[in-house]
DSSP file (Angstrom, degrees, kcal/mol; ACC not computed):
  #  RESIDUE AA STRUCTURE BP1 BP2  ACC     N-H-->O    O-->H-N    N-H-->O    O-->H-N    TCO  KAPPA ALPHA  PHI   PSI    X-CA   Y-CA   Z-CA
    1    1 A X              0   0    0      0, 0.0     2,-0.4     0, 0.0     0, 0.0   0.000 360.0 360.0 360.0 142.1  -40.7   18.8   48.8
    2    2 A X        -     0   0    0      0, 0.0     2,-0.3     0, 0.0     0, 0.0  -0.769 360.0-149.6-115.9 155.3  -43.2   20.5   51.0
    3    3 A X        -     0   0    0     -2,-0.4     2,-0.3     4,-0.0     3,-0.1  -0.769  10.3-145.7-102.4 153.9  -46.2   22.7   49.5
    4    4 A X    >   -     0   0    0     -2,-0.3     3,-1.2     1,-0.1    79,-0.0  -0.776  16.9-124.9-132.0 148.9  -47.1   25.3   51.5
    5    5 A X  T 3  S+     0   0    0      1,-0.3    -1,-0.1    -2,-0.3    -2,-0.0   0.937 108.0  56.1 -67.8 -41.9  -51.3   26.0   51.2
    6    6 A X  T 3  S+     0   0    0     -3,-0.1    -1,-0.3     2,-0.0     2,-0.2   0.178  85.2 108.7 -56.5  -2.7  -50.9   29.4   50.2
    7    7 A X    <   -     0   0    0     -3,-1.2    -4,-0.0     1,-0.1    76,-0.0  -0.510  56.8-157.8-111.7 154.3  -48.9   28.6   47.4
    8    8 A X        +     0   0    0     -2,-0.2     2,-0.4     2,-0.1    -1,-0.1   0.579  58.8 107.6-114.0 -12.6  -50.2   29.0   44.1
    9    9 A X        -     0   0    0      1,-0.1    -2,-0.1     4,-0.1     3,-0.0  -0.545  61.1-136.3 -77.6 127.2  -47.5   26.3   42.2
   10   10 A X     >  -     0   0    0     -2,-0.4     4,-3.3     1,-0.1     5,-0.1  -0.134  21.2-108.4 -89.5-175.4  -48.7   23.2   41.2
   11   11 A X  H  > S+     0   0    0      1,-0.2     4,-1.1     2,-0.2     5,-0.2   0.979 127.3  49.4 -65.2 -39.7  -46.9   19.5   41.7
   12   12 A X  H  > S+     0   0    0      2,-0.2     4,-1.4     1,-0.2     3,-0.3   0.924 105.7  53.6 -55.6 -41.9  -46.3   19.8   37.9
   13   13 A X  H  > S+     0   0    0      1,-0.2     4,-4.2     2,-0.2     5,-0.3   0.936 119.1  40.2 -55.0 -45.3  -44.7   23.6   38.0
   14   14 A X  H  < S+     0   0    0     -4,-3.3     4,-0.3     1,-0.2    -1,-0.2   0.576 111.0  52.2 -96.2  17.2  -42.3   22.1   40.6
   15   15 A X  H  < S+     0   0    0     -4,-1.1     4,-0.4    -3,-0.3    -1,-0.2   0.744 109.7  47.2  98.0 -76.2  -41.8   19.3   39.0
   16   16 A X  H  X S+     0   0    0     -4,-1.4     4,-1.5     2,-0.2     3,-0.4   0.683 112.2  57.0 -90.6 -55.7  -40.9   21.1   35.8
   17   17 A X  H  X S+     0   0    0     -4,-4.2     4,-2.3     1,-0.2    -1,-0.2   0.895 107.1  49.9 -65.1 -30.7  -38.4   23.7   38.2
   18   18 A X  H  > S+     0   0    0     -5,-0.3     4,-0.6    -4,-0.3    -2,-0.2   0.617  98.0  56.6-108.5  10.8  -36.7   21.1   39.3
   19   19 A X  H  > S+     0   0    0     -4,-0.4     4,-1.1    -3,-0.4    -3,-0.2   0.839 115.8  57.4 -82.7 -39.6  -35.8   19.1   36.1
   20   20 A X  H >X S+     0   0    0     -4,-1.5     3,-1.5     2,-0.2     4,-1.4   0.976 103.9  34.7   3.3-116.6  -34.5   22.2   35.6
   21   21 A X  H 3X S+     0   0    0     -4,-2.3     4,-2.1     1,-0.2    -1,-0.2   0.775 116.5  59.0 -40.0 -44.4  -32.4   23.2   38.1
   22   22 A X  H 3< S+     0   0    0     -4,-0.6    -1,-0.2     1,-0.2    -2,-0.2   0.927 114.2  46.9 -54.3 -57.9  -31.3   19.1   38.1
   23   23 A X  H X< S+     0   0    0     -3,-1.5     3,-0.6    -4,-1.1    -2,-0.2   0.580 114.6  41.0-136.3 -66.3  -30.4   20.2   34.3
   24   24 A X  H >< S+     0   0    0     -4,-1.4     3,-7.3     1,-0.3     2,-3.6   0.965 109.3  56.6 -61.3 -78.4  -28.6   23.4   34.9
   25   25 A X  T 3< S+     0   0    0     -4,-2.1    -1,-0.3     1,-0.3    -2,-0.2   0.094 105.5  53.1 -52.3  40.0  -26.7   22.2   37.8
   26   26 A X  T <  S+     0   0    0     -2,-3.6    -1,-0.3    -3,-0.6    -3,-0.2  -0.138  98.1  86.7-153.7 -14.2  -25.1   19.0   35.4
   27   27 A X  S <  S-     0   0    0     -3,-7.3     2,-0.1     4,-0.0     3,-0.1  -0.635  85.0-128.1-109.1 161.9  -24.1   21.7   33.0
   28   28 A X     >  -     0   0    0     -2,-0.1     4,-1.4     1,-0.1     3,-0.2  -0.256  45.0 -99.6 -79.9 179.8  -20.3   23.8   33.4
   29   29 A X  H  >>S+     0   0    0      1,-0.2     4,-1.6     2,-0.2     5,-0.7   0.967 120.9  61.3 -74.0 -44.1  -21.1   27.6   33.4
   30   30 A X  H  45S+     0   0    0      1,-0.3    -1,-0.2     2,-0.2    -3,-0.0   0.708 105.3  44.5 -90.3  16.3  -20.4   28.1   30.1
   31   31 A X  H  >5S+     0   0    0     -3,-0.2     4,-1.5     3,-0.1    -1,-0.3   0.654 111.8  60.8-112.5  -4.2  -23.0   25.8   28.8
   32   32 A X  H  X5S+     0   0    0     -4,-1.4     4,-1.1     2,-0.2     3,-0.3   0.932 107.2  35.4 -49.5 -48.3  -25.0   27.2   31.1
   33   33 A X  H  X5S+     0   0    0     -4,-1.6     4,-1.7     2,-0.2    -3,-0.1   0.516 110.2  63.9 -95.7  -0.6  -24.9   30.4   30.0
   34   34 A X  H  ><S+     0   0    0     -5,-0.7     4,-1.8     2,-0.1    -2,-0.2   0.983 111.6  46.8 -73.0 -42.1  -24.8   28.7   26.1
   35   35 A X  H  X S+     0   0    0     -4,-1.5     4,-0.9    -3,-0.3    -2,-0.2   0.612 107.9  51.1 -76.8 -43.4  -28.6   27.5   27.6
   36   36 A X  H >X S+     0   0    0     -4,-1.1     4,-1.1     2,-0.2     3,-0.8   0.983 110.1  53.3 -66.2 -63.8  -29.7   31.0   28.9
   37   37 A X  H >< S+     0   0    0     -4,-1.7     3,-1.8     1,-0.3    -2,-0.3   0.841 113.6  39.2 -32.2 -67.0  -28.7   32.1   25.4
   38   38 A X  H 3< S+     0   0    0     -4,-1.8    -1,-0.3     1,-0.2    -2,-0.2   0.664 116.4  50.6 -56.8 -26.2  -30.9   29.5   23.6
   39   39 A X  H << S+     0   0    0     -4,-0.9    -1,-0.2    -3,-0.8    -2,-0.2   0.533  86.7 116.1 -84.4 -13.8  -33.8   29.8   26.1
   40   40 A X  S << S-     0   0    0     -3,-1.8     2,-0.1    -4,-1.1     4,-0.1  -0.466  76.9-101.8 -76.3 164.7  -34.2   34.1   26.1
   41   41 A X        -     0   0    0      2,-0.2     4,-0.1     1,-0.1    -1,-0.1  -0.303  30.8-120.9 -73.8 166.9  -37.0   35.6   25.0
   42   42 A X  S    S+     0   0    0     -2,-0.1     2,-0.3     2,-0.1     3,-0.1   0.714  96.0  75.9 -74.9 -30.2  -36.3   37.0   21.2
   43   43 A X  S    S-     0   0    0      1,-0.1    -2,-0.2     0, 0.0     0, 0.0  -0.680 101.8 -93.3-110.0 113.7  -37.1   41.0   22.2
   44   44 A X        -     0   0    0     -2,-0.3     2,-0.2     1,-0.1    -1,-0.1   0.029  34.2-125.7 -33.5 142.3  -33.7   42.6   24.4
   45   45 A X        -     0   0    0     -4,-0.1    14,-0.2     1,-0.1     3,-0.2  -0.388  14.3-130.0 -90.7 172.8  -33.9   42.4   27.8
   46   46 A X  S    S+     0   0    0     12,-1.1     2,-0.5     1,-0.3    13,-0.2   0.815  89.7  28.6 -93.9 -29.9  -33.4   46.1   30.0
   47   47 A X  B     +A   58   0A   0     11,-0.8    11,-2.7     9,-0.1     2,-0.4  -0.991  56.0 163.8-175.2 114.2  -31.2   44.9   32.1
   48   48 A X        +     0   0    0     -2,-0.5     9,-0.2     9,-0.2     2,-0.2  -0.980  21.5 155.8-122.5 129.2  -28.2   42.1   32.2
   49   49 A X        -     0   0    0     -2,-0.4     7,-2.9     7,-0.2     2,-0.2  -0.699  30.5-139.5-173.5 130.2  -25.7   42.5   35.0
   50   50 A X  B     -B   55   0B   0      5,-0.3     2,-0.5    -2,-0.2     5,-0.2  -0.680  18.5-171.4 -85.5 151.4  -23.3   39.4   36.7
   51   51 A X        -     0   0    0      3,-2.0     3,-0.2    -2,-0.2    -2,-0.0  -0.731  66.2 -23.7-146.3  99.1  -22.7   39.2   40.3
   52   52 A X  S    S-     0   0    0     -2,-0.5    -1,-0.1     1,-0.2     3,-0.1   0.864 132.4 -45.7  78.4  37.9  -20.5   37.0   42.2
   53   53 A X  S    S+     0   0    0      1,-0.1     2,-0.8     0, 0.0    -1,-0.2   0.399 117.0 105.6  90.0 -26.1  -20.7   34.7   39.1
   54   54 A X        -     0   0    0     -3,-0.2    -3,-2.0     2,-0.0     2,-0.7  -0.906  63.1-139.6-110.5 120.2  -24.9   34.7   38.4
   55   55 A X  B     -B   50   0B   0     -2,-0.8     2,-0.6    -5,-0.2    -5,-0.3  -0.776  14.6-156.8 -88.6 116.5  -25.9   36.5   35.9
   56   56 A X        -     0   0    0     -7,-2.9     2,-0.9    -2,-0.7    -7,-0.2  -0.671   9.5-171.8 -97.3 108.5  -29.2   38.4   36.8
   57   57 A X        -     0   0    0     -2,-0.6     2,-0.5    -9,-0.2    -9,-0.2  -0.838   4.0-178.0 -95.6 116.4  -31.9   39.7   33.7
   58   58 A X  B     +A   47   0A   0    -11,-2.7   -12,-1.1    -2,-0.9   -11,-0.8  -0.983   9.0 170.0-121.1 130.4  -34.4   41.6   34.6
   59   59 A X        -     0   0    0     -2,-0.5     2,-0.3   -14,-0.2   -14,-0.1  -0.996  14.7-169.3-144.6 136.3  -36.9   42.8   32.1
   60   60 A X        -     0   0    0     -2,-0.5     2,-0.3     2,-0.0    -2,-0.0  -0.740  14.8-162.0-124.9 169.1  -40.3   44.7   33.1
   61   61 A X        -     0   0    0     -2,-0.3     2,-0.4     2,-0.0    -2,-0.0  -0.928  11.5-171.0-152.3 141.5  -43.7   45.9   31.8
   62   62 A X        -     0   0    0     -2,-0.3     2,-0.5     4,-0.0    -2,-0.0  -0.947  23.2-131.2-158.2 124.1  -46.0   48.4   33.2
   63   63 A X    >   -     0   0    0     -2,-0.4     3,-1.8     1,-0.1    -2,-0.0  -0.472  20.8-139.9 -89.9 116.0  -49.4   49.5   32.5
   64   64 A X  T 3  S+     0   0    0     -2,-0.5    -1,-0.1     1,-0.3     0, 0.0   0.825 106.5  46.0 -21.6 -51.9  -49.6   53.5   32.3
   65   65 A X  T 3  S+     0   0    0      2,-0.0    -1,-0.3     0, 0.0     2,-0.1  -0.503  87.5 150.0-110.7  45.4  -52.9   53.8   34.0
   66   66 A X    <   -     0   0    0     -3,-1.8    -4,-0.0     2,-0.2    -2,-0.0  -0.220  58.0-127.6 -58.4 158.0  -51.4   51.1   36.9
   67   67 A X  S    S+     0   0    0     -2,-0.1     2,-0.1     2,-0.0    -1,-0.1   0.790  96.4  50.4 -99.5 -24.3  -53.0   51.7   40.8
   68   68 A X  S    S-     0   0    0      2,-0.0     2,-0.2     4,-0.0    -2,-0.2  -0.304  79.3-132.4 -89.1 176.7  -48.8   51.7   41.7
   69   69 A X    >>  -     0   0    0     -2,-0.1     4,-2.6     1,-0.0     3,-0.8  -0.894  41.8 -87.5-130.7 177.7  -46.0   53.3   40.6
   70   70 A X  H 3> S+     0   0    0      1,-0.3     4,-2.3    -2,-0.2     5,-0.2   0.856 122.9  45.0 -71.6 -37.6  -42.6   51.6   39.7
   71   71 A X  H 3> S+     0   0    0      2,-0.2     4,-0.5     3,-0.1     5,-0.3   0.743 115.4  47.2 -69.9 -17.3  -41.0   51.9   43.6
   72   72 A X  H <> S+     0   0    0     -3,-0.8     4,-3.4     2,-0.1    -2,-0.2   0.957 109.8  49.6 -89.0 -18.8  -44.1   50.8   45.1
   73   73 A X  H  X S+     0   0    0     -4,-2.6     4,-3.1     1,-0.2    -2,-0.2   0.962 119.3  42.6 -53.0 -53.1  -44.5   47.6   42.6
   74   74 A X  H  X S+     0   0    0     -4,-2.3     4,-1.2    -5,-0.3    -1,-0.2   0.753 115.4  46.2 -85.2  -4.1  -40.7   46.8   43.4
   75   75 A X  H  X S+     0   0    0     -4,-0.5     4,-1.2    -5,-0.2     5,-0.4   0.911 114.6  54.7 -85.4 -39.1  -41.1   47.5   47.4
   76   76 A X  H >X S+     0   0    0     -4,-3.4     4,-1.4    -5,-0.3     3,-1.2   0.868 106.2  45.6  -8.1 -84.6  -44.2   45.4   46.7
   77   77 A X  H >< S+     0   0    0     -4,-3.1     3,-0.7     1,-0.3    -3,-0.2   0.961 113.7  55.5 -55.2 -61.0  -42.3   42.2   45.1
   78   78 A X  H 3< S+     0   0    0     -4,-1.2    -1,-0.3     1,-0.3    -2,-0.2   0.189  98.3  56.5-116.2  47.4  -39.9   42.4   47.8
   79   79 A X  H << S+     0   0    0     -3,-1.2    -1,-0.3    -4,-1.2    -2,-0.2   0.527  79.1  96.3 -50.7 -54.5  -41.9   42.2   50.6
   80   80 A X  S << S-     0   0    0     -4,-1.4    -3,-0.0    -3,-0.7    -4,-0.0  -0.310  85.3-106.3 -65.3 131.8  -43.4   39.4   49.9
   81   81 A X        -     0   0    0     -2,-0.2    -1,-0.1     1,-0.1    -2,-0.1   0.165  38.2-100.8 -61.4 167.2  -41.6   36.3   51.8
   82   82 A X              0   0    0     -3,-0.1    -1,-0.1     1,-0.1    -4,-0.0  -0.462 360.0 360.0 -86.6 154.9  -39.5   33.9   49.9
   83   83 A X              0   0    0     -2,-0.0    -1,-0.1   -79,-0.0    -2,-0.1   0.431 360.0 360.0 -70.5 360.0  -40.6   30.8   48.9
């Protein structure tokens, strides 16, 4: 795997993503999504919604007094290039 300098993940993070992913992809979907189950956080998420088969979760937090507002934070995130 190649590390890019700018990148802030260490060999252990990816390391750790991709026992993962090794982990996931071994599994059928539905003990995959029995594994999502067991792995959320405890507190409801905002937002659940599948697409094409992948089930997406999105959950947010946002500081009142923040220097953005919630469309520039998300034009923000996805600007920045993929890993």
């Amino acid at each position: 795997m190649k590390y890019d300098n700018e990148s802030k993940k260490s060999p252990e993070l990816e390391q750790a993503i991709q026992e993962i992913t090794d982990l996931l992809a071994a599994m059928t979907k539905e003990q995959r999504l029995a594994w999502f189950k067991r792995t959320m956080y405890a507190e409801p998420l905002a937002f659940i919604r599948e697409i094409d088969g992948t089930v997406y979760a999105v959950r947010s937090h946002f500081q009142p007094d923040a220097g953005e507002n919630i469309t520039e934070k998300i034009g923000r995130i996805l600007s920045k290039p993929s890993l």
